[in-house]
N, C-alpha and C positions, 0 to 999 in steps of 0.2 A: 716666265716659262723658259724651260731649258729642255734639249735634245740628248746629253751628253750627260752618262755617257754610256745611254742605252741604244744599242743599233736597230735599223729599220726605218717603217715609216712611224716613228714615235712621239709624244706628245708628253710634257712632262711640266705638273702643276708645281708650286711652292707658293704659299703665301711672300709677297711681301712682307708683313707685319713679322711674320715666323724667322726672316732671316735678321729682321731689326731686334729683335729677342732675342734671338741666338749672342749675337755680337755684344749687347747688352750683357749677357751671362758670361762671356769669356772677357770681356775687357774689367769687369769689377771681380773676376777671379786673379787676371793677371796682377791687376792694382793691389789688392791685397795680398799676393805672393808677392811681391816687389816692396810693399811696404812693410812686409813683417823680417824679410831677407835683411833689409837698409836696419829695422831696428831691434834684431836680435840675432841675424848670420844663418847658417847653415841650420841651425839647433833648433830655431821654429818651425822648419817644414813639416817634420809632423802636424806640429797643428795649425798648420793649415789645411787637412782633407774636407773640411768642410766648404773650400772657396774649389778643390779639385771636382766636389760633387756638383758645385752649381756650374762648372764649365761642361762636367760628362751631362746635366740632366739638358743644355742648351743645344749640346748637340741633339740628344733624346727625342726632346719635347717637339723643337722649332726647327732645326735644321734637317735631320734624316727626313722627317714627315713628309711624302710626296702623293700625286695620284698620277701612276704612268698609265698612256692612253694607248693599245695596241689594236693592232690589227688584230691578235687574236682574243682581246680582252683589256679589261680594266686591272692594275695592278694597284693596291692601295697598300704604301708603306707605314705603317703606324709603328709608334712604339715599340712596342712588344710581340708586331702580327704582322705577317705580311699578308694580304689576300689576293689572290687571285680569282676574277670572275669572268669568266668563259660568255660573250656575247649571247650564247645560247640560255646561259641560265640566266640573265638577266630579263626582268619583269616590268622593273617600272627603277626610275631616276628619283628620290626625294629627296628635297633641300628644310625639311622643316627646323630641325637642329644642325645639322651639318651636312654635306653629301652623302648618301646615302644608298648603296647599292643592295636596292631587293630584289630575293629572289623567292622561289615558292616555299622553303621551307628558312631561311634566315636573313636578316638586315644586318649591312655591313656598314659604319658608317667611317669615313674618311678622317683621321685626325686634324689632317693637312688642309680641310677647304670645313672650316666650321660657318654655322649661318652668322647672319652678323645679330649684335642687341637691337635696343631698339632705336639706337639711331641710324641703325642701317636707312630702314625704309625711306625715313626722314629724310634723308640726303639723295633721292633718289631724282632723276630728272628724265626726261621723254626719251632721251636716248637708251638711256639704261632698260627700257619697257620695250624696246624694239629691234627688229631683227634677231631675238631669240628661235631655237628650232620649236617645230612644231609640236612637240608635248609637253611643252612647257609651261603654256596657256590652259588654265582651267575655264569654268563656264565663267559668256562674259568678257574675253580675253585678259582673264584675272590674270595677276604674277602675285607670286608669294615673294616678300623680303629676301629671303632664303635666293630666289634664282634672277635677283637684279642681276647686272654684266658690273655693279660697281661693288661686290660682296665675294668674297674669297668661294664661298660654296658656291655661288651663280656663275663667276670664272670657270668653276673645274666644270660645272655642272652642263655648261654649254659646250666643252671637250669632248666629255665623253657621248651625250645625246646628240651633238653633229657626228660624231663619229658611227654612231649604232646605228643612227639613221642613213647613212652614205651606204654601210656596208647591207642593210638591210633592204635598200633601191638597189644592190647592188647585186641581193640575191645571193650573199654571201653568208648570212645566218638564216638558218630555217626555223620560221615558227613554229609553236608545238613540243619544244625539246628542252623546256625551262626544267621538266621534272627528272629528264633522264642525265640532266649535263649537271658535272661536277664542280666545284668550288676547291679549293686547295689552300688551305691556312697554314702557314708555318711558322713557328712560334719560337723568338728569340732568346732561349735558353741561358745564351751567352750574356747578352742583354739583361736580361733580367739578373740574374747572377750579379755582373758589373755593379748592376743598381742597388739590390742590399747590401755585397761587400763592403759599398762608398755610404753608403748609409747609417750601418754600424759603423763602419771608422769612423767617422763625421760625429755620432752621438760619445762613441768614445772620449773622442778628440776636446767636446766639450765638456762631457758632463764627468768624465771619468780621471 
């Protein structure tokens, strides 16, 4: 988790595994722009767009991907979305597939805090079941896989529901306003664009 380099009193998810993938993607692009440089000079760079596209998709996929935890709300960086979710429209927290921000008319879910397989559960130990917030627990004091404290989605997922919860002892979100408060998605045009430009080159580059 990182602060920086959003201001306030701010909370800010990143998978581990997601920045180990990123680095992954950009060291076996750089290696093969290094290697093809060493064995045919300036005149291969062309083709290499396809080691450029696995360094833009590392950034993409594993590194941008974030969930900022605000005072005024949940911000979930994805791909291609950014969302914003206003405390007030927020309904309920689920971890089944990934983090999961519902609200009364649509489910957002987090790229950046995915549930884990199934050896999540498996690796799970008494610590990991305990001192989670209080809706986390179904009947039973069940935990889903999905909201352990050793799973990327049960990370983010105790962020933001410590957080809803603080602010909502605190008398700061009012119940009742899930259907009138807004949602704000804005959709990275740019981003996307980047992504089939590198795409086509890439298929170019090989097959053409």
């Amino acid at each position: 988790m990182s602060r920086a380099p959003y201001a306030g009193n701010v909370e800010i998810f990143k998978a581990r595994t997601s920045k180990i993938f990123a680095w992954i993607c950009w060291a076996v692009a750089v290696f093969g722009v290094v290697v093809a440089l060493v064995a045919a000079g300036p005149r291969s760079l062309p083709g290499t767009t396809p080691l450029f596209f696995v360094a833009f998709l590392g950034w993409l996929l594993f590194w941008r991907p974030v969930v900022v935890v605000r005072d005024s709300g949940v911000a979930l960086e994805n791909p291609f979305r950014t969302i914003d979710v206003p405390w007030d429209a927020l309904v309920q927290v689920d971890t089944r597939y990934a983090l999961t921000l519902v609200t009364p008319r649509k489910k957002y879910p987090a790229w950046a805090a995915p549930a884990p397989g199934i050896w999540g559960g498996r690796n799970a130990r008494p610590e990991h079941l305990k001192g989670l917030p209080g809706t986390t627990y179904g009947p039973s004091s069940s935990v889903r896989p999905g909201d352990l404290k050793n799973t990327d989605s049960g990370a983010a997922a105790i962020l933001v529901r410590t957080r809803w919860q603080d602010l909502v002892e605190a008398g700061r979100v009012e119940p009742g306003r899930a259907e009138d408060a807004s949602v704000t998605v804005a959709i990275g045009w740019f981003r996307i664009a980047a992504t089939v430009a590198l795409a086509a080159a890439s298929y170019w580059a090989v097959f053409l």
